[in-house]
N, C-alpha and C positions, 0 to 999 in steps of 0.2 A: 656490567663488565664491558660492552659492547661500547658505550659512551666513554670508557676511559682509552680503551683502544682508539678511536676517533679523535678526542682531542690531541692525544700526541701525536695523531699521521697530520692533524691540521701546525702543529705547531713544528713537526720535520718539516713539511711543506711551506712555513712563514719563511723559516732557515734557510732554506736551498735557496728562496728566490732574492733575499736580501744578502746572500753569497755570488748570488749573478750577479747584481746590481753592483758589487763594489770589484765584481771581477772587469765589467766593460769599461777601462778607466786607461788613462796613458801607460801605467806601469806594464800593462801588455803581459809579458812570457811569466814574470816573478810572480803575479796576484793570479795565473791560471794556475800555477803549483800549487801555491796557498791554498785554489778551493778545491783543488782535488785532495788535499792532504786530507782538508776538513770534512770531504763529502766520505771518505775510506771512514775518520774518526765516527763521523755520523751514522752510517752502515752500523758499525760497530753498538755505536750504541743502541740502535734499535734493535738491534738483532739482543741485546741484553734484556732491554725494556722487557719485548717481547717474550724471551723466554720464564723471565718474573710474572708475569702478565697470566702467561698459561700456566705454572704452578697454583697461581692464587686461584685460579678457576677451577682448576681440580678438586684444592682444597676446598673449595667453597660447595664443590658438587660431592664432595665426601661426606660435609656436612647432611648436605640435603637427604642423604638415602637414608632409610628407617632403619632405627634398632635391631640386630637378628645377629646370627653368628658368622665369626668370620669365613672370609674366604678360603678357599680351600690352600695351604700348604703343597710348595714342591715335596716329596719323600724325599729323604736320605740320599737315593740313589738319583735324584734330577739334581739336590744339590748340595753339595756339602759343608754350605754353610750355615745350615740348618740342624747339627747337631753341634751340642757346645758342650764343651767339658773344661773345667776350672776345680779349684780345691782351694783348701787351706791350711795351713799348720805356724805351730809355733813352737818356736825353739826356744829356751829357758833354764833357769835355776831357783829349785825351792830349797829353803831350807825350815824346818820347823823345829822346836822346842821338843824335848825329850816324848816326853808326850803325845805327840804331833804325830801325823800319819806319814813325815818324808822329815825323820831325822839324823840323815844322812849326809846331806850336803849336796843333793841331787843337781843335777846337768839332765836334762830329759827332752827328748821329741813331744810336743803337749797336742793332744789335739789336733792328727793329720787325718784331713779327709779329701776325699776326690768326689766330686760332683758330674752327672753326666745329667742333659738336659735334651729334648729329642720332641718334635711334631709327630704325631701318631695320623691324624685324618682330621680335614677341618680343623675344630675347635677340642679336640682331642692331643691331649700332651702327656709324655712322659719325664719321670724324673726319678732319677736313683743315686742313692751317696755309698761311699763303702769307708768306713772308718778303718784306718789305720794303725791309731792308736788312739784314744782319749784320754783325760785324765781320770776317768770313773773305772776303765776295766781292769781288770784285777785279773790283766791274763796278760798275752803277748802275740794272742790271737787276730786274725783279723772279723771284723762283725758287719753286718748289715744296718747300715744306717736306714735312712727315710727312703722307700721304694714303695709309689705309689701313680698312678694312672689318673691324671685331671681330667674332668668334661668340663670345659668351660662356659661361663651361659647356657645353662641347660634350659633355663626359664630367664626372659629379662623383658621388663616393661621400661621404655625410658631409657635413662642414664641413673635413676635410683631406686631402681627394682630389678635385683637379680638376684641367681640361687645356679653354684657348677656344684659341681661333685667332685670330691675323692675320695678312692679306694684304692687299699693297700697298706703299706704301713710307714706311718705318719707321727710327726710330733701331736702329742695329747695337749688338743688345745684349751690349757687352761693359764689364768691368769696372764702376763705381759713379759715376765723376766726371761721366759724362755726364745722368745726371739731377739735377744739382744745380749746371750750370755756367752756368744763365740767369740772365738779370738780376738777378731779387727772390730766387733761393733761394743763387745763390752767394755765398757771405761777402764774400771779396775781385774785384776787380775784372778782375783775368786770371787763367789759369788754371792748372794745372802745367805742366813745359815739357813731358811727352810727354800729357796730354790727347789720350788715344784716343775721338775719337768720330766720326760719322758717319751720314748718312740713304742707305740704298739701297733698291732693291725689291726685293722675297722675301715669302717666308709666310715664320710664326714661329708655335709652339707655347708657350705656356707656363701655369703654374701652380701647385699645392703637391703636393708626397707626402708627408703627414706633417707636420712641420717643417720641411722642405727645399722652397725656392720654384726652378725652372726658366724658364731658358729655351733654347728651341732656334732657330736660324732658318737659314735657306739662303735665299742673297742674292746678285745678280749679283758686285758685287765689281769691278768700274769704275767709272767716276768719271762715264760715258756713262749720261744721264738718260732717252734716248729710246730707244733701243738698247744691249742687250749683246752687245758686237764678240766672244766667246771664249768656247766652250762651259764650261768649267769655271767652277764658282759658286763663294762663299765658304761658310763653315759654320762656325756660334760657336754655340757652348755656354758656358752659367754656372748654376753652384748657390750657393746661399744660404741664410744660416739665422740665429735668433737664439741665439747659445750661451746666452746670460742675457738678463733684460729690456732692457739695457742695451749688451750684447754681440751686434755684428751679423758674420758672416766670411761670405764669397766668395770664387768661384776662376771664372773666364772661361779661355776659349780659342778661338784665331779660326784658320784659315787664308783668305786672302784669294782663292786660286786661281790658276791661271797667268793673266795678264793680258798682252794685247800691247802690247808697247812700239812695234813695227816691223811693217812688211809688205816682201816685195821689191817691192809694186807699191806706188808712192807715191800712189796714187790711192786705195788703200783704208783707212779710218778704223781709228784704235785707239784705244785706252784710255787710252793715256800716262800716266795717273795710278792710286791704288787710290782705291776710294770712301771706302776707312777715313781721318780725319783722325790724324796723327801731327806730333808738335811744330810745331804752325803750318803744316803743310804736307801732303803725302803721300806714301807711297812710291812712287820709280820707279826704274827701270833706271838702274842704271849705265857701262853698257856701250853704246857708238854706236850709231846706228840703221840704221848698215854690217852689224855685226856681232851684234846683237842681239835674239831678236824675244819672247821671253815674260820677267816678273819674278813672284815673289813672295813673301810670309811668312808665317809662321806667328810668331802670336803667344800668349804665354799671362799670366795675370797674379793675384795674390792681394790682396784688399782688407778690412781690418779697420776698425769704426768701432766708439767707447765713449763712450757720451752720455750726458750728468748733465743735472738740468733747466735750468742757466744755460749749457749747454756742448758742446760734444763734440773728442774725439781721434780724428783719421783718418789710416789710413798705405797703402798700397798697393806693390808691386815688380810688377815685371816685364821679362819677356824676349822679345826677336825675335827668329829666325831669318830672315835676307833672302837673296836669292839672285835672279840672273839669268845667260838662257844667251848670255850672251857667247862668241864663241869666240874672244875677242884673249887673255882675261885671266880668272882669277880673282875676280870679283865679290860673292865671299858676304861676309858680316857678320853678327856676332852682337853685339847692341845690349843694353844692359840700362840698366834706368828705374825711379826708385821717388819716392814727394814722400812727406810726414808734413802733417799740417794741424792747426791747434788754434785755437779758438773761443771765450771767454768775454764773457759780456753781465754788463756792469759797472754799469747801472741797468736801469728798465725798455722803455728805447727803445737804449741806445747799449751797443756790443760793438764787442770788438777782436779781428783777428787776424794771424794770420803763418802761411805756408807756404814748406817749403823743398823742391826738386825738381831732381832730378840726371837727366841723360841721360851712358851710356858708351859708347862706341863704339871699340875699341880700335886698328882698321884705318879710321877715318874716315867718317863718310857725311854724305848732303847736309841738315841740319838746320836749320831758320828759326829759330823760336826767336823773340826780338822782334829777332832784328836786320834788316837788309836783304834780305827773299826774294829779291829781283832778283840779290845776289851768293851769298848762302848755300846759294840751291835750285834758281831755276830756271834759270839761267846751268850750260848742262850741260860749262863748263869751270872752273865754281868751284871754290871749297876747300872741300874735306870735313873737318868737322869730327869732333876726337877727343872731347870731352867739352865738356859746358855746366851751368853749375848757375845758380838762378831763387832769389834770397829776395822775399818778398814781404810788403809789411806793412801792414795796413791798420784804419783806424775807421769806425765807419759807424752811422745815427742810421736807427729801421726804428721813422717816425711809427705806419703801420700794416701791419699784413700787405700790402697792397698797393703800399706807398708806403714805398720808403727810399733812404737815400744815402750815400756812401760814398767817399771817398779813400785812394790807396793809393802807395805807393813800393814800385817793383820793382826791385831788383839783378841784373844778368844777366851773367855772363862765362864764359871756358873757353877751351880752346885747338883748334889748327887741327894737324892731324896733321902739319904742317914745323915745330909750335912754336913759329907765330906764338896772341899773342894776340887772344881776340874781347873787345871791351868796346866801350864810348862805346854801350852798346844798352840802358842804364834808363831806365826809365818813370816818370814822373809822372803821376797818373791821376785823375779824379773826375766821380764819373757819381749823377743822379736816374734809380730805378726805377721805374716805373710799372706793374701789372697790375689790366687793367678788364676 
C-alpha cells in the first residue's frame, strides 16, 4: 500500500515541475493563472486519490483480523438507527368456485404483517413479527408471528464453519417453500397443495460445515401458542447445498411428536391440531375422542432449485407417515406430495408462471386444499379424500423490489375415497404486494 502511495506523490511531483517549466515563458500573467488553476485541480485530486487510498487500507486490514464475533453494537438508546421496522401486506381479490373456501367474490387485506428488528449485545439480535391478518386465520384477531432471540456465531472456524442459535418462536424449518411463499417473494399467488409450513416455539441451531448449510430445531409441535399440553417435542432437521452456482438440493425431516387429541377428563386442554401447516390445514386424529387420545407423523421431503438470470426451475417430493392410537380402527396413512414450479421474466418488470402439485393418499385423509375446510377437514365426519392435484398459472408486473402484482387461475380437483368427485374449488385470484 506504502508503494502505491509513493508512486503517485512521485508522479504529482513530475506534474508540478513540468507546470513550472511551461509557466516561465513570455506569456507571463495568463500561463501563472493557468498553473494555479491546475495546481487547486491537482490538490483536489490528491486529496481524492488519498482518501480511496486509505478506504482500501482499511479494507484490506479488515481482511487481515481473525474470525470471532462481531463488534460490539451501539443500543437503542446511542442510536437509533439501529432498530428497523418494515412490514408487508397485500391487497387483493379472490374469487373461488362454489366449492371453494372464498366464494364470494371477496376484495380482502391478505397477509399484513409488521416486522420489528433490533441489536440486543454484540452478536446478539432480536426479531419480532406481529400478523395482522393472513390468509390462514380463521379469526379477525391479531397473532404473534416469528418472535425469537438470534446468537449469532456462537461457534465459527473460518468462513465455512459456523453454528448461532435461536430461541423463541420461529418458522419450522423444513423443506424450501416456506421461505419464498410471502407476498413479494412468491411468484404466483397460492401456494402448492401440500405447503409444509409453520411458526412454533423451540431453539434451533444452524449454520455451514463446509458447503453444506443445517439446520436443527426442537419444537413443541402443537398448534397451543401459550402452553404445550404433551411432553414429547417435534424435531426437524435439513441440509442443504449448492451442487453448481446454479444448482441448489435439500432434504428435511420432521417428526411432529405424539400430540393429544383427547383427554378422559373433558376438562383438560389439548392440542387437537399439529403446529405443522399441511395442505391448508393440519394434521389431526382420525379416530373419536371416545377412543382416541395421542396423533402423529413423521415427515420427510427432497427439494431441488436451478436458476438462470431471467428464471428458475423448482421441484420438491415428499412423504408422511400418520398415525393415531385409536383403538376402534386402524388409523395410519401413508401420504405422499410433490409440485415442480417454473418461472421466466419476459421483460424487465413482467414474468410468467405455472405450478403443478399433487397430494396421494391411497386410504383417504382429511385434506383442505382450496375447497371447503368446513366439509373437507374440520367436520370430523367428512370425506376423506384419496387424491387432489392444483395447476396454477399466473402473470405478474414487479414495478420494483418492493412493489408488484399479480393474477392468477388455480385448477383444483381429485377424488374422495367412495369415488366421488372434488371440483367447483378454482380460484380466480389478484393481489397488490407491498414491502416497506
Amino acid at each position: 500500500m506504502k508503494s502505491i502511495t509513493r508512486r503517485f506523490s512521485r508522479r504529482c511531483a513530475a506534474s508540478l515541475l513540468a507546470a513550472l517549466a511551461a509557466a516561465v515563458s513570455p506569456a507571463g500573467e495568463t500561463d501563472v493563472r493557468a498553473l494555479l488553476d491546475q495546481n487547486r485541480q491537482l490538490i483536489e485530486q490528491v486529496r481524492a486519490q488519498q482518501k480511496q487510498i486509505d478506504e482500501l487500507r482499511t479494507r484490506l486490514d479488515r481482511l487481515d483480523e481473525p474470525a470471532g464475533p462481531r463488534p460490539p453494537l451501539p443500543s437503542a438508546a446511542e442510536s437509533g438507527r439501529q432498530i428497523r421496522l418494515s412490514g408487508e401486506v397485500g391487497v387483493g381479490f379472490f374469487k373461488s368456485g362454489e366449492d371453494g373456501n372464498q366464494p364470494n367474490s371477496e376484495f380482502r387485506v391478505d397477509d399484513a404483517r409488521i416486522f420489528v428488528e433490533a441489536p440486543v449485545w454484540q452478536n446478539v439480535y432480536f426479531y419480532g413479527g406481529l400478523e395482522l391478518t393472513t390468509r390462514e386465520a380463521a379469526d379477525e384477531f391479531f397473532h404473534v408471528g416469528e418472535l425469537y432471540v438470534d446468537v449469532e456465531n456462537l461457534w465459527r472456524s473460518g468462513r465455512d464453519y459456523s453454528m448461532s442459535l435461536r430461541a423463541g418462536r420461529f418458522n419450522i424449518p423444513f423443506g424450501e417453500e416456506y421461505q419464498f411463499r410471502n407476498v413479494i417473494d412468491n411468484p404466483l399467488i397460492s401456494h402448492s397443495l401440500a405447503d409444509v409450513w409453520g411458526i412454533d416455539e423451540g431453539v434451533q441451531i444452524y449454520g455451514k460445515l463446509g458447503p453444506v448449510r443445517y439446520n436443527l430445531a426442537v419444537q413443541n409441535g402443537g398448534h397451543r401458542s401459550l402452553r404445550d399440553l404433551d411432553p414429547d417435542k417435534a424435531v426437524i432437521a435439513r441440509l442443504s447445498f449448492d451442487a453448481t452456482p446454479r444448482l441448489t438440493l435439500s432434504a428435511s425431516a420432521m417428526r411432529t411428536g405424539d400430540l393429544r387429541a383427547a383427554d378422559a377428563n373433558p376438562n383438560v386442554p389439548t392440542d387437537t391440531y399439529s403446529e405443522v401447516w399441511f395442505a391448508n390445514a393440519f394434521f389431526r386424529a382420525l379416530g373419536s375422542t371416545a377412543t382416541t387420545r395421542t396423533f402423529h407423523a413423521e415427515l420427510t421431503e427432497v427439494d431441488a432449485a436451478y436458476r438462470w438470470p431471467s428464471g428458475h426451475l423448482k421441484a420438491d417430493a415428499g412423504w408422511v407417515s400418520f398415525d393415531d392410537d385409536s383403538t376402534a380402527a386402524d388409523y395410519s396413512r401413508h401420504l405422499s406430495y410433490y409440485s415442480i414450479e417454473g418461472v421466466q421474466h419476459l421483460s424487465a418488470g413482467l414474468f410468467a408462471a405455472a405450478r403443478y402439485s399433487a397430494i396421494d393418499v391411497p386410504r383417504g385423509y382429511p385434506i383442505g386444499g382450496q375447497g371447503n375446510l368446513g366439509k373437507y377437514f374440520y367436520n370430523p365426519f367428512g370425506p376423506l379424500t384419496k387424491n387432489l392435484q392444483r395447476l396454477s398459472l399466473g402473470v405478474g408486473y414487479q414495478f420494483a423490489p418492493p412493489l408488484v402484482w399479480k393474477v392468477e387461475y388455480s385448477r383444483e380437483d381429485g377424488r374422495l375415497v367412495n369415488g366421488t368427485k372434488r371440483n367447483d374449488e378454482d380460484m380466480l385470484s389478484s393481489i397488490l404486494g407491498i414491502r416497506f
